[in-house]
Each structure stands twice: as structure tokens, then as C-alpha cells.
C-alpha positions as CSV (number, residue, x, y, z in Angstrom):
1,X,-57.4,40.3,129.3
2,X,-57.7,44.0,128.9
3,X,-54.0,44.6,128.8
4,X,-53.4,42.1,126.3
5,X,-56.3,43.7,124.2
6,X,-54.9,47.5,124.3
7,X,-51.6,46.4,124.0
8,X,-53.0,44.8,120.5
9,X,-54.7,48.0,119.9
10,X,-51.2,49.6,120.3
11,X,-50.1,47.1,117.8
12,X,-48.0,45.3,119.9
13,X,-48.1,41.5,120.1
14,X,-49.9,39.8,123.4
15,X,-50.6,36.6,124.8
16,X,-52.7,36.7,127.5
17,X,-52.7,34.0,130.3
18,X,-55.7,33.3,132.3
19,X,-56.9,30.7,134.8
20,X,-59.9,28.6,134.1
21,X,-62.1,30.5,136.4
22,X,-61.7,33.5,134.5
23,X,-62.7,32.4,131.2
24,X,-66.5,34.1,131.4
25,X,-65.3,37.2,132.6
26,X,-62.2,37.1,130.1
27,X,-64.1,36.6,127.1
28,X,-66.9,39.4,128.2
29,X,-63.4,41.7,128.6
30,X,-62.4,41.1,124.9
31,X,-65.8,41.1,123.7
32,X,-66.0,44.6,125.4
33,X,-62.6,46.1,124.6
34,X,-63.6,44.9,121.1
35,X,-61.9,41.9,120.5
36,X,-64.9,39.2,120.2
37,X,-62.8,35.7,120.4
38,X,-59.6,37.2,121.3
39,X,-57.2,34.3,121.7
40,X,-55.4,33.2,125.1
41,X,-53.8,30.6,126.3
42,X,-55.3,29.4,130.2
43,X,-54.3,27.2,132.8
44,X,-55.8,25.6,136.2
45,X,-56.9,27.4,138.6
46,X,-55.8,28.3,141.4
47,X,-52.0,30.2,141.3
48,X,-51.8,31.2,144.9
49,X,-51.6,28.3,146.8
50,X,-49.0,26.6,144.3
51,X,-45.2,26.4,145.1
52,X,-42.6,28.3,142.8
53,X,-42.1,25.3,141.2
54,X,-45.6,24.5,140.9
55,X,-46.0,27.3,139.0
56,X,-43.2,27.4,136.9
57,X,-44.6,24.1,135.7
58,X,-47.8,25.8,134.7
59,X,-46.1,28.3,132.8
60,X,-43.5,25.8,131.0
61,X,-47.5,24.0,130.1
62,X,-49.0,26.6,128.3
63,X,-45.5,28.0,126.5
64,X,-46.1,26.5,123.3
65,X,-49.5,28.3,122.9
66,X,-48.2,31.0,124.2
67,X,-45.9,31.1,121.1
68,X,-48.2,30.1,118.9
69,X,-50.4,33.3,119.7
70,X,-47.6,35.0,119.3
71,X,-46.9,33.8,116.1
72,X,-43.5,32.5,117.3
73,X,-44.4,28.6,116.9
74,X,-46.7,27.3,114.2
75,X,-50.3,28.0,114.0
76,X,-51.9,24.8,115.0
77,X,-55.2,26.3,117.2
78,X,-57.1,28.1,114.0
């Protein structure tokens, strides 16, 4: 979360991806770096056990959000 917050600060777009066990800790992150409600897009957790393809399921799942934070796709989570 913090890279995706300075790299904002640096005015460059970000989408940050986090798993689901993260998402108290993520949103103190933004909070702190200054970015109260900073948007992301988060799958399951866990990553490390999952097989390559496992994973590039996961990333395929959360693409469109991904865009959409980006500004890519429409703007359907506002």
C-alpha cells in the first residue's frame, strides 16, 4: 500500500493489490501515508501456496478493478 500511495504522491497512477488479510493494516498504511480511503483492488488470501496458474487466475479476477482504479475501464466502484 505504501508504494502505491508515494507513487500517487509522485503523480504517477497505482493500483495497489492486496490479500484479504491485509486490509486492516492496508487501510491504517494509507490512512498514515495520507491517503484516508485510498482505493485497491484485493483478492483471497493466501498467494504462496497457489500454483502459477492458480495465481494467474487471481490476477485475471481482480483486472477489471484494477483498470478501473486506473481509470483505464469505467468507473463503476464510486
Amino acid at each position: 500500500m505504501a508504494d502505491g500511495t508515494v507513487l500517487e504522491t509522485l503523480g504517477i497512477p497505482a493500483a495497489a493489490i492486496i490479500t484479504d488479510a491485509f486490509v486492516s493494516s492496508g487501510n491504517a498504511m494509507a490512512k498514515a501515508q495520507g491517503f484516508p480511503g485510498y482505493r485497491y483492488s484485493m483478492i483471497p488470501h493466501p498467494l504462496s501456496s497457489l500454483t502459477l496458474e492458480e495465481v494467474q487466475q487471481r490476477a485475471l479476477s481482480v483486472l477489471p478493478d484494477v483498470l478501473d482504479i486506473l481509470g483505464v475501464i469505467g468507473d463503476s466502484h464510486q
